[in-house]
C-alpha positions in Angstrom: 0.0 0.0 0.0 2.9 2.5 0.9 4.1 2.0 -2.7 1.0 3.1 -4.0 0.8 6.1 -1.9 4.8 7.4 -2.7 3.6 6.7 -7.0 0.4 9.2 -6.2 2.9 11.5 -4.3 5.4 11.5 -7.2 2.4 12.1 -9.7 1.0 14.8 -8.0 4.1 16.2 -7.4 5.3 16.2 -11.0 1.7 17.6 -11.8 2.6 20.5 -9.5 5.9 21.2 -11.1 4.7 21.3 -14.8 1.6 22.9 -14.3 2.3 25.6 -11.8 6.0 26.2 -11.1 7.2 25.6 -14.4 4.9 26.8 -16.5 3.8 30.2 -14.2 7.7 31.1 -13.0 9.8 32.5 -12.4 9.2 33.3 -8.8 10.9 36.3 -7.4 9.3 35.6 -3.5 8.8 32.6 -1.6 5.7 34.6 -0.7 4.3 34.3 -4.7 4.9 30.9 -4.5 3.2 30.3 -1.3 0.3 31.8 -2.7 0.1 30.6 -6.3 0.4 26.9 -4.9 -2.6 27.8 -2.1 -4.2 28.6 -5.6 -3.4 25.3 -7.2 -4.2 22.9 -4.5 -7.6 25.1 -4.6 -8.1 24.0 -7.8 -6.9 20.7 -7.7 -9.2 19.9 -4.7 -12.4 22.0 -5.7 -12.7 22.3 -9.5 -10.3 20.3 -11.7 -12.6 18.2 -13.8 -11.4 14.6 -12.8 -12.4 11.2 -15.0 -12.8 9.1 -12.3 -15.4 11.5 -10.8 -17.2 11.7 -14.2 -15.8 14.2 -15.6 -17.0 16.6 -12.8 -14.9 18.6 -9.6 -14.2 16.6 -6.8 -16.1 18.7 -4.6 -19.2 18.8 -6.6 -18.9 14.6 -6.7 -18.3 14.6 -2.8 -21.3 16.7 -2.3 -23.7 14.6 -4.5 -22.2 11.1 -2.9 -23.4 12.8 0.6 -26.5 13.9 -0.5 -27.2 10.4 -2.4 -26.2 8.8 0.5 -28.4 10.9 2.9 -31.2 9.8 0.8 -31.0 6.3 0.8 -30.4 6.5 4.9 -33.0 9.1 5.8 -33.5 8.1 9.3 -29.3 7.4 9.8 
């Protein structure tokens, strides 16, 4: 299981790399890139549009897996 968890690190990692520090840089302030990655992780958490989710945000599928599941248990 650990080995899974270090590939998903890596990937995200590298994803991080590429898409913001590369790609937005150069940084003059440890400050910028504090905020630009409080930006990214915003994204990546809230409103990336992720295939395993359907093609939807991961916070939109978490909500509507809560609500589904608050249906099917009303009285839980």
């Amino acid at each position: 299981m650990k080995a899974y968890a270090n590939a998903l690190a890596e990937t995200v990692n590298g994803l991080f790399k590429a898409e913001l520090i590369r790609r937005q840089g150069p940084w003059r302030t440890a400050d910028q890139v504090v905020l630009a990655t409080a930006a990214w992780v915003e994204w990546w958490n809230q409103r990336r549009l992720h295939s395993a989710c359907g093609h939807m945000p991961p916070a939109e599928y978490e909500a509507m897996y809560y609500r589904e599941q608050e249906a099917a248990n009303p009285a839980a």
